[in-house]
C-alpha positions in Angstrom: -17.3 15.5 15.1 -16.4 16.1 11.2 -18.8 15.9 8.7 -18.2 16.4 5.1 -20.1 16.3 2.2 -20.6 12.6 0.6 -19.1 12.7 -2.8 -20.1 9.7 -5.3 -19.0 9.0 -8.4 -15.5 7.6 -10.7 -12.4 8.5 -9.3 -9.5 9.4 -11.5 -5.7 10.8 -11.2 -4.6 13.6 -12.4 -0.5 14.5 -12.4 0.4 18.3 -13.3 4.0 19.8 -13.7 4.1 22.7 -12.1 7.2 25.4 -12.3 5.2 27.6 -9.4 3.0 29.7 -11.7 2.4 27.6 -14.9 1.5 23.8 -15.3 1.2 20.9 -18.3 -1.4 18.0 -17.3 -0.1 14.2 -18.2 -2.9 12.1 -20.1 -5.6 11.2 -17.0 -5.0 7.7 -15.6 -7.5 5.3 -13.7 -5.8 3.5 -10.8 -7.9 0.4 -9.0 -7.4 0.4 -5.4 -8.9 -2.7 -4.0 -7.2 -6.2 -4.2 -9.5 -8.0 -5.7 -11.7 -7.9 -8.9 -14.8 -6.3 -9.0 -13.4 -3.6 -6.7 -13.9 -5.9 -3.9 -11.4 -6.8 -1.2 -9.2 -4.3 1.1 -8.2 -1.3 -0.1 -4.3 -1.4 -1.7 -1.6 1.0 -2.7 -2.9 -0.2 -6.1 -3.8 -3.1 -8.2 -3.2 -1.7 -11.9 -3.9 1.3 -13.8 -4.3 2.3 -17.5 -4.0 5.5 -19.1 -5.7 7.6 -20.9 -8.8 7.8 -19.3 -11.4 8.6 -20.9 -13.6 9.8 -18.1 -13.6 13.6 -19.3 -14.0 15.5 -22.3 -10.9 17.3 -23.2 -12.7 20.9 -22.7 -14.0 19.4 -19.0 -9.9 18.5 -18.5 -8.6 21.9 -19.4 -11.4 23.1 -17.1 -10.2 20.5 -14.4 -7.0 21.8 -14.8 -8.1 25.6 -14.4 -10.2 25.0 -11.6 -8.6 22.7 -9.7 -4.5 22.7 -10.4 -4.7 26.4 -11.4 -6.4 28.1 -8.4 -4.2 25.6 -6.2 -1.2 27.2 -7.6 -2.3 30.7 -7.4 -3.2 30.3 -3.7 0.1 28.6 -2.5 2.2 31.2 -4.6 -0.4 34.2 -2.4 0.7 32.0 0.8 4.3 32.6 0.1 5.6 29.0 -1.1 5.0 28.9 -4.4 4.9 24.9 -5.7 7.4 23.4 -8.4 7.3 20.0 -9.1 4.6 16.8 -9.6 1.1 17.7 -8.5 -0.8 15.0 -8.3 -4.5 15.8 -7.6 -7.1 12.8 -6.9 -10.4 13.7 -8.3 -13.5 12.2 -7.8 -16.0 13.1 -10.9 -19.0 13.5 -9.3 -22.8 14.6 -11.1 -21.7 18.3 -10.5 -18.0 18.3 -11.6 -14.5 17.1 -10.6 -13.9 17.8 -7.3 -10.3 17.3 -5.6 -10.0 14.6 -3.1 -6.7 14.6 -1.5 -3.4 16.1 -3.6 0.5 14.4 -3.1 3.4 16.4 -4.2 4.9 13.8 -6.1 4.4 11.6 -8.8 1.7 8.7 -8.7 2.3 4.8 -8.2 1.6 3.3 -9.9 -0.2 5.5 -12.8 3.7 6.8 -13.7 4.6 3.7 -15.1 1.9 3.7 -17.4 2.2 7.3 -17.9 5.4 7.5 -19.1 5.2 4.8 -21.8 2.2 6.8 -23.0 4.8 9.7 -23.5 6.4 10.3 -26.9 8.8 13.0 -25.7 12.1 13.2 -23.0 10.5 14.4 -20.2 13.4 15.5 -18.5 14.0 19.0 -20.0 10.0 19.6 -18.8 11.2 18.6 -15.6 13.9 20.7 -15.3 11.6 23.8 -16.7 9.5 23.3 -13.5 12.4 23.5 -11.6 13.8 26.6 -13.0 10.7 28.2 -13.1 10.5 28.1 -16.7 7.7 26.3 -18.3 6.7 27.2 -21.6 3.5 29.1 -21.5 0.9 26.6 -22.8 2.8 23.9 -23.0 1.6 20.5 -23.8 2.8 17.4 -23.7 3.2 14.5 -26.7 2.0 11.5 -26.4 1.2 8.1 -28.3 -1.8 6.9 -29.8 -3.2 4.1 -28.4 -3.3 3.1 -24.3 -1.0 2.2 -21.8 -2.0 -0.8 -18.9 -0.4 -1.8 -16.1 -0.8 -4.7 -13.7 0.5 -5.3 -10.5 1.7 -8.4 -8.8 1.4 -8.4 -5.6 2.9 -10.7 -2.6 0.9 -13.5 -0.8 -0.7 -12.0 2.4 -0.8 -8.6 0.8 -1.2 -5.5 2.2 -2.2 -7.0 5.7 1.1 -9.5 6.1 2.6 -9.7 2.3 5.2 -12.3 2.6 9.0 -12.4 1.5 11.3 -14.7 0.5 9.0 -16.5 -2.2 11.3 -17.1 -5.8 10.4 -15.0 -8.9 10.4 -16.9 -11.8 9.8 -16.4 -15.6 12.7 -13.3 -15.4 14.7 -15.3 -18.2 12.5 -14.1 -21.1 13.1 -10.6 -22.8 9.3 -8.8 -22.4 8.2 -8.5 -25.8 7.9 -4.7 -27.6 6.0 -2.9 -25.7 6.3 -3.8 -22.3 8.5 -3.1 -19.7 9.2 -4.3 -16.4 9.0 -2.0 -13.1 10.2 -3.9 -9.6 9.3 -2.9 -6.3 8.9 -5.4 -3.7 12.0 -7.6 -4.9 15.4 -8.7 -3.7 18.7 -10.5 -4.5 19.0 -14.0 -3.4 22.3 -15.7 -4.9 21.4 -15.3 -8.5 17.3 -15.5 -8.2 15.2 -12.5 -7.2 12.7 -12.8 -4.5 9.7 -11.3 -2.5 10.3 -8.5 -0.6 7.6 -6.3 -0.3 3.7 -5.7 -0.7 3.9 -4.8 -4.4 6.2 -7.1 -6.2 6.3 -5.3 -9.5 3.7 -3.7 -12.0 4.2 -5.2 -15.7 3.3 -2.4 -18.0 2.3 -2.3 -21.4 1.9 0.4 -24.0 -0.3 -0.3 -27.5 -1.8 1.2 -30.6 -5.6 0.1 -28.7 -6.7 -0.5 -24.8 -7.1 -3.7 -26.3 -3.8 -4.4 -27.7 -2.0 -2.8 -24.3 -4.0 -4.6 -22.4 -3.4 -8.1 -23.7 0.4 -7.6 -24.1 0.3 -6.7 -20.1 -1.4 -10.1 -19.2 0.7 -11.7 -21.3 3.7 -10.6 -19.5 2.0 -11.0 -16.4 1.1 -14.7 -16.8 4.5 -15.6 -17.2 5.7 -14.5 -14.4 5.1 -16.6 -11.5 5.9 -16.7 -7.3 4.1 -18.6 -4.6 1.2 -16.7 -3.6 0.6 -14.6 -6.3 -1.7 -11.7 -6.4 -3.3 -10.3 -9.4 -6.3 -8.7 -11.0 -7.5 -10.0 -14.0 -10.3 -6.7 -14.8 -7.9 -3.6 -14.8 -9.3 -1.4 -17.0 -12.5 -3.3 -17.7 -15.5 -0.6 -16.7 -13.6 1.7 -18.4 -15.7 4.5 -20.2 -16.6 3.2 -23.4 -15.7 -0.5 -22.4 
């Protein structure tokens, strides 16, 4: 018999680069887990996500960070196996802090796609820091103004039985500025692309407003089209502030 303490409140991801001793946070991002608006439906790898969130204050943050990605580093490094690399750290804000839910040793999907269009640096030479061992004390990372969104499309039948095979159409048009493409669940078939997983792709979108993100992704999501199409239409919606 296990019994833990019921947590309630907003969940939100939270994705440090660690070098074994030191660590930068990426902006916060929101993911929505369940297939269907309104949070209803099964639960998913992921419907969409948008970054920042602004679910914490930036002093609460840098105290999420210290409490929670910190003292996680500090023990594993006492244990012998110190960590370099993504931390990602799923937090649940509840009435009496952010308290960690579960943590993955890599990067999130699919809050990375958003996150790195929110970036206005290379991360690469971070990345390698991390690696080395080398991050620059108090290091912080740039990014844009503005909000990054990102929808997925999923497959007919997903995630019980998502089907394959279905044609992908509405490829033949450049995204406009701004948005960007990331496949997943896809295949070759002669010159088309087809179903082939779960998640088909997540259309991402960066812009100067949540707004302006937000709209561009839906554009770019409506013109892409498959049999059975799965989508969200509220990603982002009870957003704080919305």
């Amino acid at each position: 018999l296990v019994l833990e303490e019921k947590l309630t409140g907003p969940e939100l991801s939270l994705i440090a680069l660690c070098d074994g001793e030191r660590y930068v946070l990426l902006p916060p991002a929101q993911d929505h887990k369940r297939l269907r608006d309104g949070d209803q439906g099964p639960n998913t790898g992921g419907m969409g996500v948008y970054a920042p969130a602004a679910l914490l204050t930036d002093v609460q943050l840098e105290e999420a960070g210290r409490q929670i990605i910190s003292a996680t580093l500090l023990e594993l490094a006492r244990r012998g196996c110190p960590f370099r690399g993504a931390l990602f750290a799923g937090l649940m804000l509840t009435p009496q802090g952010p308290k960690a839910l579960e943590f993955n040793c890599r990067f999130g999907d699919p809050e990375t796609q958003a996150l790195m269009m929110q970036l206005d640096e290379d991360i690469l030479p971070l990345l390698a820091a991390c690696a080395a061992g080398r991050l620059p004390a108090g290091a912080r990372l740039k990014v844009k103004d503005g909000a990054a969104v990102g929808v997925v499309l999923a497959a007919h039948g997903y995630p019980e039985a998502p089907r394959a095979g279905d044609r992908i159409d509405g490829l033949d048009q450049k995204p406009a500025d701004g948005v960007e493409r990331f496949f997943a669940g896809v295949k070759k078939d002669g010159s088309a692309l087809v179903t082939a997983g779960g998640r088909v792709m997540t259309i991402c979108a960066q812009g100067p407003s949540f707004e302006a993100a937000r709209a561009k992704a839906y554009a770019e999501a409506g013109r892409i089209q498959f049999a059975g199409k799965q989508q969200r239409s509220d990603i982002g919606a009870g957003r704080a502030g919305a």
